[in-house]
C-alpha positions as CSV (number, residue, x, y, z in Angstrom):
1,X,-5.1,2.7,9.7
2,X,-5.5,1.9,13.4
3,X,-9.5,1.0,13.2
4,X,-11.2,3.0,15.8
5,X,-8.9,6.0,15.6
6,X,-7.8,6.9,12.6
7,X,-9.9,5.0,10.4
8,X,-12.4,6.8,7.6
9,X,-15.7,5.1,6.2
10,X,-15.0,5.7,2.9
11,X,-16.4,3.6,-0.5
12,X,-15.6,3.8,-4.4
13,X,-17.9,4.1,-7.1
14,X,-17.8,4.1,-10.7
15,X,-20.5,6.0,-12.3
16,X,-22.6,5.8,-15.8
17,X,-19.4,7.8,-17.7
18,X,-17.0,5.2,-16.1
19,X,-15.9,7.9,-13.7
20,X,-14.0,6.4,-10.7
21,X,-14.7,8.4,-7.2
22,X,-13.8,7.7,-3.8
23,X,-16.8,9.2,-1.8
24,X,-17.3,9.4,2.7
25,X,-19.2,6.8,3.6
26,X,-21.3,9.2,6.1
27,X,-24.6,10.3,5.6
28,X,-24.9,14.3,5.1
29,X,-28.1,14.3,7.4
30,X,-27.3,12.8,10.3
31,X,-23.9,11.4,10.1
32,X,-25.2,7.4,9.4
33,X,-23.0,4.8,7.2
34,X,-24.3,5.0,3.9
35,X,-23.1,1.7,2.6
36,X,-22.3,-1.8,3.7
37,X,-20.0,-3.9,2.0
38,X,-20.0,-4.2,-2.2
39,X,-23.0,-3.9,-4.9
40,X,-23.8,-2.9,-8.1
41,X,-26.3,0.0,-8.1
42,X,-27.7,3.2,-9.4
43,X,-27.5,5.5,-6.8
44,X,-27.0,4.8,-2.7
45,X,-30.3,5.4,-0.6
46,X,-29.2,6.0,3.6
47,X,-31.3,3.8,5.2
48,X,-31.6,6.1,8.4
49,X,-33.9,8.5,6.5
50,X,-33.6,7.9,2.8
51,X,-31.7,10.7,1.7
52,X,-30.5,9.3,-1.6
53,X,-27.1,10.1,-3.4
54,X,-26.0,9.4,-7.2
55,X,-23.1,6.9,-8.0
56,X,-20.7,10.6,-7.9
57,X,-21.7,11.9,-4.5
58,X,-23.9,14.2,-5.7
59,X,-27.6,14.6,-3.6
60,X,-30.5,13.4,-5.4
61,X,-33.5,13.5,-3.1
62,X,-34.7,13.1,0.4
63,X,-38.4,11.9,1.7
64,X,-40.7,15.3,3.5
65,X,-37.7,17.8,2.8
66,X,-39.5,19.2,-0.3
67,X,-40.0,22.9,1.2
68,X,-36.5,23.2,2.9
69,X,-34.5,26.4,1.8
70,X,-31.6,26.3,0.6
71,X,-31.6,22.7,-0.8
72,X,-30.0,21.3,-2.1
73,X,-26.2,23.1,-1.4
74,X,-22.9,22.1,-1.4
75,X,-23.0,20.6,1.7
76,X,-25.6,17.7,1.1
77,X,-23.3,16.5,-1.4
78,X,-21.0,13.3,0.3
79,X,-17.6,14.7,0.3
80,X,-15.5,14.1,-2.6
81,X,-11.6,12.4,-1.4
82,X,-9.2,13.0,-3.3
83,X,-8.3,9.4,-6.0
84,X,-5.4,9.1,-8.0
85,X,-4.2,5.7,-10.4
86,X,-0.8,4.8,-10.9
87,X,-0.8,1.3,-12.9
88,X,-3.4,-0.9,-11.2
89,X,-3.5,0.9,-8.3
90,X,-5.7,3.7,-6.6
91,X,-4.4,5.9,-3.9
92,X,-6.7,8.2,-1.7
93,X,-6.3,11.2,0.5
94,X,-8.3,12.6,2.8
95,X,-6.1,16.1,3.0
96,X,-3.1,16.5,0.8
97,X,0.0,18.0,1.7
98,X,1.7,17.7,-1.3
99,X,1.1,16.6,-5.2
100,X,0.8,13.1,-5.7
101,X,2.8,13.1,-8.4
102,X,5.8,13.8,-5.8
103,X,5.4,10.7,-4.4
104,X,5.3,8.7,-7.3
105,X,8.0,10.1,-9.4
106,X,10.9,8.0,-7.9
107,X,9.3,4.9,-8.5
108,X,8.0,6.4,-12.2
109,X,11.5,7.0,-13.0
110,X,12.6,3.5,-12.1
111,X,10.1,0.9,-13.2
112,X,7.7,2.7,-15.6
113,X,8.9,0.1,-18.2
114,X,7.8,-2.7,-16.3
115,X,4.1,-4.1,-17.2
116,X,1.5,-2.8,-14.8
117,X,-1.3,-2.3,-15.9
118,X,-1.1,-6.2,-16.9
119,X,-0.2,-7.3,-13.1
120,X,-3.1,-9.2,-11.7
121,X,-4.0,-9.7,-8.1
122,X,-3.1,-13.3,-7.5
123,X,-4.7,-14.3,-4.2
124,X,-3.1,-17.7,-3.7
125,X,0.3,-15.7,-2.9
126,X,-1.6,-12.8,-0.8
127,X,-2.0,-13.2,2.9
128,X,-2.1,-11.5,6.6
129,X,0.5,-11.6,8.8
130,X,0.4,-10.7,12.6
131,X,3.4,-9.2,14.5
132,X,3.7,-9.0,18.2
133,X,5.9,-6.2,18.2
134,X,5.1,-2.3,17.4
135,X,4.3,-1.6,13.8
136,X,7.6,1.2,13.7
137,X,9.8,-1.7,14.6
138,X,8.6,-3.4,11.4
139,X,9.5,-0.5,9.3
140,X,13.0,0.3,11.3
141,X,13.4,-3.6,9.9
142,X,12.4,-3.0,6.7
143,X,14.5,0.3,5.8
144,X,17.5,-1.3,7.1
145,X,19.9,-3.4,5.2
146,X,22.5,-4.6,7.5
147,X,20.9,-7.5,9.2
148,X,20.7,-9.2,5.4
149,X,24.0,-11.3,6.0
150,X,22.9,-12.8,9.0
151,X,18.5,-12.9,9.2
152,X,18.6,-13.5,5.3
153,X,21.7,-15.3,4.5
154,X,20.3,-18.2,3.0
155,X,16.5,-16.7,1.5
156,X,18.3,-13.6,0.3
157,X,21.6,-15.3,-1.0
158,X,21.0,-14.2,-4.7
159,X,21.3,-10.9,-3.2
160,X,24.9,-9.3,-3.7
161,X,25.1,-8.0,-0.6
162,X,28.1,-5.6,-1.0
163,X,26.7,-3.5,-4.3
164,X,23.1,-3.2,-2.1
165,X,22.2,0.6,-1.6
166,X,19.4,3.0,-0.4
167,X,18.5,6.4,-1.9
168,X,16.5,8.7,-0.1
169,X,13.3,10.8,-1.3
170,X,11.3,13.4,0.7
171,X,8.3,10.9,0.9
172,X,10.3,7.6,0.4
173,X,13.5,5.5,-0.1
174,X,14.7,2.9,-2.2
175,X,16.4,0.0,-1.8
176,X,18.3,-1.5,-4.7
177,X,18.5,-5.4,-4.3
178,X,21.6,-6.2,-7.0
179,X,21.3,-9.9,-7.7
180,X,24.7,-12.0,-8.1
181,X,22.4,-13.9,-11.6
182,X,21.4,-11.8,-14.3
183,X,18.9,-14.6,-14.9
184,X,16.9,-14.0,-12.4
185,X,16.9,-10.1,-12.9
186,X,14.7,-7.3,-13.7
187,X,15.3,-6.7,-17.9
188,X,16.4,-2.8,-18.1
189,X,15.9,-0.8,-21.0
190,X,19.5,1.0,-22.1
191,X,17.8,4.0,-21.4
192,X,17.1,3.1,-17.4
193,X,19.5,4.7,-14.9
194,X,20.5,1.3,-13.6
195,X,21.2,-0.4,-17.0
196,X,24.1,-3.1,-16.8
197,X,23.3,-3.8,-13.2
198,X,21.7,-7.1,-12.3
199,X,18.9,-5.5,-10.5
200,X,16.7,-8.5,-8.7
201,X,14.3,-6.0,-7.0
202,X,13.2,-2.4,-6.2
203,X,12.0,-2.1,-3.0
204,X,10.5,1.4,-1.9
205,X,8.8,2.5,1.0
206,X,6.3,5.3,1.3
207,X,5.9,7.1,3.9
208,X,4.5,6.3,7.0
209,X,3.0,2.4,6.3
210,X,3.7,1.1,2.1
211,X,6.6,-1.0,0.9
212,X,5.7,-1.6,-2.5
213,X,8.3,-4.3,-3.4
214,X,9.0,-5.1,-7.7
215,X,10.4,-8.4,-9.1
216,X,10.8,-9.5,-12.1
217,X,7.4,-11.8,-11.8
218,X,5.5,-8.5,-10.3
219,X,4.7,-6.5,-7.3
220,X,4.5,-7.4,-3.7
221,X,2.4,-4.2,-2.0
222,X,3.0,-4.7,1.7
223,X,0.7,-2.4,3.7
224,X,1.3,-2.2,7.8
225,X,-1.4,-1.7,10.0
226,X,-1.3,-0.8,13.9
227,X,-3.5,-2.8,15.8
228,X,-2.2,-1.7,19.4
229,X,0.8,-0.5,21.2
230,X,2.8,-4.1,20.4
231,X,0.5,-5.6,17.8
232,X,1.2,-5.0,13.8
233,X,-1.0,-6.9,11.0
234,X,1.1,-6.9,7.6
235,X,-0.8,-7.4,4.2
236,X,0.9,-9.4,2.0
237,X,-0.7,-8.5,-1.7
238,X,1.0,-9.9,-5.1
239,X,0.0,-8.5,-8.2
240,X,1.7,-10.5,-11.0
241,X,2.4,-10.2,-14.7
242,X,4.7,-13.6,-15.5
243,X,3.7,-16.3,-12.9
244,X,6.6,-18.4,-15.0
245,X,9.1,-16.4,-13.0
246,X,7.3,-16.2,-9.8
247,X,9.4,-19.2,-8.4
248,X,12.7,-17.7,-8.7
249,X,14.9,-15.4,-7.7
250,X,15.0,-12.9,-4.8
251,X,11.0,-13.0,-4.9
252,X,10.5,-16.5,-4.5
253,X,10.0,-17.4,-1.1
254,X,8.5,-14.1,0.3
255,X,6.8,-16.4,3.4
256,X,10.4,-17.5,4.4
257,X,11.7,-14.3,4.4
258,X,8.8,-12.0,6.4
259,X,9.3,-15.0,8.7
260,X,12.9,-14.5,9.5
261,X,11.8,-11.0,9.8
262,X,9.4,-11.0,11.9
263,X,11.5,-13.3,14.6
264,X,14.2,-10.7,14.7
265,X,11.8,-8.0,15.4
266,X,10.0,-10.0,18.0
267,X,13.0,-10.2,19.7
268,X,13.5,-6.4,19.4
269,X,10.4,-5.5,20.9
270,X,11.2,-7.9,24.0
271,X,14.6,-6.1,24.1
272,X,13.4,-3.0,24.2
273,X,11.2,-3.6,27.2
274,X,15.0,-4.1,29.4
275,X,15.5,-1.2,31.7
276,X,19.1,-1.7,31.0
277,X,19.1,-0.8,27.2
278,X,18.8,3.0,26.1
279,X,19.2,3.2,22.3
280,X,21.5,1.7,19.5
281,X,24.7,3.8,18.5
């Protein structure tokens, strides 16, 4: 987030147990990257002084520091970051504030029936986007449902715009995109809080910068990234389990709609530049 601020080097491994780790990237000696880019090996060597590492972060060796007390401690390990999985994906933190588990247990309660740890990344369908407006102007956009009718009218007719709805979570919110078609709906289980409605799409956002969007075909993941003080790059990133269904419904034309999107907010940000306007009621 924001490269050259708030970025982390960070890198994954998986080790000889099949142990997943997310590990700094920064060399306990002297603070040098320890990795660049992907690779299948047995342990990471730095290339400043070749202090070497295993595949779990753990300090092997290092060349003419045979006599040195005290090592090795704690603190020539490569720090440890805190991984978790939910379906096919892996979320890190570099200082937790709260269980993980709290901010996955609305979505867990609303689409844990749904396939995903068969949804595969499908690249043909992922893509960048770049915004000329502020990246909180996006997600003002994004958590708000009243400009549906007129930006969306057409892409987002199979939305019934009058039973649409947001819940709020401590981390998160949810919108609930009823569809006017049960064909092109989400298949509930009698047992799900929202069985009988024609749900077309759960669309959540977690706090600050994720919008993890679910369709019957799969899961959009949109991830917003600053890049400056009126520049936003969006990451478009489909994971699918039924590519048969991919070209219907709500989900269908995803391009169209972060384009009709991305116009209105446009014209916010140039709005918002007017001496004239203070705020919205």
């Amino acid at each position: 987030m924001l490269e050259g601020c708030l970025d982390e080097p960070l890198f994954l491994t998986v080790d000889e147990n099949v142990q997943t780790h997310c590990l700094s990237n920064v060399c306990t000696h002297r603070g040098a990257i320890v990795l660049e880019g992907e690779g299948h090996l047995k342990g990471m060597r730095c290339r400043y002084h070749g202090r070497k590492f295993a595949l779990d972060g753990s300090f092997s060796s290092m060349p003419e520091f045979d006599c040195v007390a005290n090592l090795p401690s704690e603190k020539d390990n490569l720090l440890r970051v805190a991984l978790e999985r939910w379906g096919p994906f892996l979320f890190c933190n570099l200082n937790p504030a709260f269980a993980f588990d709290e901010l996955v247990k609305p979505m867990n309660e609303r689409v844990n029936f749904l396939p995903l740890d068969r949804a595969v990344f499908d690249p043909s369908t992922s893509r960048d986007y770049f915004l000329k407006a502020n990246w909180a102007l996006y997600i003002d956009n994004y958590l708000e449902e009243f400009h549906l009718p007129y930006v969306h009218g057409t892409s987002l007719a199979g939305l019934d715009y009058s039973e649409y709805r947001t819940e709020l979570y401590p981390y998160g919110t949810l919108q609930l995109g009823v569809g006017k078609s049960k064909e092109d709906s989400l298949m509930l289980p009698e047992d799900h809080p929202d069985h009988g409605s024609n749900i077309a799409a759960f669309y959540y956002w977690l706090f600050p910068n994720l919008m993890m969007n679910f369709y019957p075909w799969g899961v959009s993941v949109n991830v917003v990234y600053p890049v400056g003080p009126e520049r936003t790059r969006i990451s478009f990133l489909s994971y699918v389990w039924d590519k048969d269904r991919q070209s219907s419904g709500v989900g269908a034309d995803l391009h169209r709609v972060e384009m009709e999107d991305e116009e209105v907010v446009e014209s916010v940000q140039r709005g918002l530049r007017s001496r004239l306007y203070d705020r919205g009621r």
